[in-house]
C-alpha positions in Angstrom: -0.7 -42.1 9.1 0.1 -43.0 5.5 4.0 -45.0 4.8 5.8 -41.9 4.1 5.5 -40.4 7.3 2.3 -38.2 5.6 -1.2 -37.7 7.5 -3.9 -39.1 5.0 -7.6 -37.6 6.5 -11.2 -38.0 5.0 -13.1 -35.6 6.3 -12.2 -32.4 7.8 -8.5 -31.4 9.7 -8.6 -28.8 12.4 -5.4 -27.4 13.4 -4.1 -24.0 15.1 -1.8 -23.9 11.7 -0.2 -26.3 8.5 2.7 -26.0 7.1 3.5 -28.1 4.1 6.7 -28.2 2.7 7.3 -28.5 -1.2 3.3 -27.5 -1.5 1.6 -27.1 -5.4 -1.5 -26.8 -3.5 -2.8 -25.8 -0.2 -6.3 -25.2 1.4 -6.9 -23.9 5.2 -9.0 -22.1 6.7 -6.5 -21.5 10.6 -4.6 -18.0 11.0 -1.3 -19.4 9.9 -0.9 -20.8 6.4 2.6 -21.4 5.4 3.8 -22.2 1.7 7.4 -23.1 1.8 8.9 -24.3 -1.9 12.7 -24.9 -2.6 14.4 -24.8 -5.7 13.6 -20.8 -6.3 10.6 -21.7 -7.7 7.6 -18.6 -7.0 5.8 -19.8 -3.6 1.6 -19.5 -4.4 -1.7 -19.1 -3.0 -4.8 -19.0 -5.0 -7.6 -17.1 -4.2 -11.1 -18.6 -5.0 -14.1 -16.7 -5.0 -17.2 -19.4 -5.7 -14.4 -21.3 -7.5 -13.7 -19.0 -9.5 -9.6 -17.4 -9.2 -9.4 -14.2 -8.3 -5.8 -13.8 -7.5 -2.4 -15.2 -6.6 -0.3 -14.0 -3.7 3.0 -15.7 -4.0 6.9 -14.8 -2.7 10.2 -15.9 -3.9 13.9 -15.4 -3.9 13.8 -11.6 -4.6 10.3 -10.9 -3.3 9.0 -11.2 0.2 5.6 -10.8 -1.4 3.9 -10.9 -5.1 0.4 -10.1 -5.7 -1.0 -11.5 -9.1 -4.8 -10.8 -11.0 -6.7 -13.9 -11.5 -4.9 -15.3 -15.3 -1.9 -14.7 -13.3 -0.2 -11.5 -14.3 2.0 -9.9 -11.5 0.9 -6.2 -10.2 2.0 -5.3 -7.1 5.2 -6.7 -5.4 7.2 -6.1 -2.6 11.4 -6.5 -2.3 14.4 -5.0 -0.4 14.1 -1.7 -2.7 10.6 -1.0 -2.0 7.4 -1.6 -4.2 6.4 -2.0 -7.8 3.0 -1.6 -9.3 2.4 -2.6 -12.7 -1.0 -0.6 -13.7 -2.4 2.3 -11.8 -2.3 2.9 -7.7 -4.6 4.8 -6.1 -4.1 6.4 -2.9 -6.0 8.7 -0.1 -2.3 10.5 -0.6 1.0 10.2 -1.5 3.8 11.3 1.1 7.4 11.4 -0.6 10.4 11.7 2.0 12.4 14.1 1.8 15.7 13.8 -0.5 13.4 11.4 -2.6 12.5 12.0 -6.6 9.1 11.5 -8.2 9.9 9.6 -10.8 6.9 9.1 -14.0 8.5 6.9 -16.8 6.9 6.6 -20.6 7.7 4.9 -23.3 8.6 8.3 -25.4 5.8 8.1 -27.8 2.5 9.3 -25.8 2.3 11.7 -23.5 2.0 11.6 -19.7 0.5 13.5 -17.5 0.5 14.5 -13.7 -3.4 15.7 -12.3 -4.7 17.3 -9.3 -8.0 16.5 -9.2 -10.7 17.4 -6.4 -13.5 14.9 -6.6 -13.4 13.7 -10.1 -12.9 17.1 -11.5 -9.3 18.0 -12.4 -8.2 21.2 -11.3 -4.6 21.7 -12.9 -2.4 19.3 -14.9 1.3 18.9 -15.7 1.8 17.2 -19.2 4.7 15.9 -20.9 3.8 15.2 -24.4 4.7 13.1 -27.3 6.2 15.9 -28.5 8.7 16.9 -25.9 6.7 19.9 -24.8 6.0 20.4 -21.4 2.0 22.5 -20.8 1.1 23.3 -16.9 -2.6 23.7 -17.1 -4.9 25.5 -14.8 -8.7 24.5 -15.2 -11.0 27.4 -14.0 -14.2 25.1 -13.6 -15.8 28.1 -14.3 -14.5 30.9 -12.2 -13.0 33.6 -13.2 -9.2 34.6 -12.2 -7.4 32.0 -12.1 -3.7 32.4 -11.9 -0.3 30.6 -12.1 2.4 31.8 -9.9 6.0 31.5 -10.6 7.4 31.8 -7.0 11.6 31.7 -5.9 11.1 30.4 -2.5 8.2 32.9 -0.9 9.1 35.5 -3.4 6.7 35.5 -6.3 8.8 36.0 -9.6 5.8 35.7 -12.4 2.0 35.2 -13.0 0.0 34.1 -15.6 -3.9 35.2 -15.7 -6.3 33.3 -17.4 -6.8 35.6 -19.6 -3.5 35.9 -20.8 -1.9 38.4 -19.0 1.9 38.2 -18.0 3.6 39.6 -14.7 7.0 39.7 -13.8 7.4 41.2 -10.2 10.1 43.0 -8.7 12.9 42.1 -6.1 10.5 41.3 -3.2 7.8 39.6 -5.3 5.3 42.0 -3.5 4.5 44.2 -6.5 4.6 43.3 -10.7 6.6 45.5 -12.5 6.1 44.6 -16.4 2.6 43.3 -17.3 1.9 42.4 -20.6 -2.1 43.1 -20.9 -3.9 40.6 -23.1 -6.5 42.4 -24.1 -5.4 45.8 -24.6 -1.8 43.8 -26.5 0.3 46.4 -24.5 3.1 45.9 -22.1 3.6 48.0 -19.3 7.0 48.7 -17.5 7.4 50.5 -14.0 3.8 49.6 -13.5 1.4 47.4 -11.4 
């Protein structure tokens, strides 16, 4: 026991868990580690890997938890409003509840786009471009007939083929009333 009421050890400290107020540094290897820093100043941990930093995890006034990368840039954080990730998440799956928007912000000079893709291949995208233009894309991966439905509720509305044809169906959405054919560049009305 050192003057100002500290603990000064050489050698190795075993405890069930250390908490150290006004830490800059900390090292344990117990269950509980507690960082605790006053003045509002960001709370850290570093993360060594064969002393090399890997990462930060840190917490302050506005954030019950911060992760960092390894020169220290935040990515992920946690807060009263939920999360924030700062490069790209990836997920098993994404559950929004309901009420909820999907939200996908750019900075209004590139484009962005939304995929569905099945093992590395994308199936479909929805892009908003540079341009203002919105495209809905349907890859056929090679098969033939692909389609996208237009559908008002369970009723489908419109379909476009891959090969260009058009549908508009009627009330029911059973049975398509005006096709434009592609191929033959003739549009049908009163027929399926």
């Amino acid at each position: 026991i050192v003057a100002n009421g500290g603990l000064d050890v050489t050698g190795t400290a075993t405890m069930d868990g250390l908490v150290v107020d006004g830490a800059t540094a900390l090292t344990s290897g117990g269950t509980t580690l507690s960082v605790d820093r006053t003045g509002g100043a960001t709370a850290l941990i570093e993360l060594k890997q064969a002393s090399v930093i890997r990462g930060y995890l840190g917490a302050d006034s506005t954030k019950s938890l911060i992760a960092f990368n390894g020169s220290g840039a935040e990515k992920f954080s946690v807060s009263n409003t939920g999360i924030d990730v700062t490069g790209q998440a990836t997920m098993d799956g994404l559950t929004v509840n309901v009420n909820n928007d999907i939200k996908i912000s750019r900075n209004g000079t590139s484009s962005q786009k939304l995929f569905w893709d099945r093992s590395g291949v994308v199936d479909g995208s929805l892009e908003l471009g540079a341009d203002e233009n919105l495209t809905l894309s349907v890859a056929d991966d090679g098969r033939a007939g692909q389609y996208i439905y237009f559908n008002n509720n369970t009723k489908r509305v419109m379909s476009l083929a891959d090969g260009g044809d058009v549908s508009f169906y009627e009330d029911t959405g059973t049975t398509a009333k005006m096709v434009w054919d592609a191929s033959a560049e003739s549009l049908g009305i009163g027929t399926s």
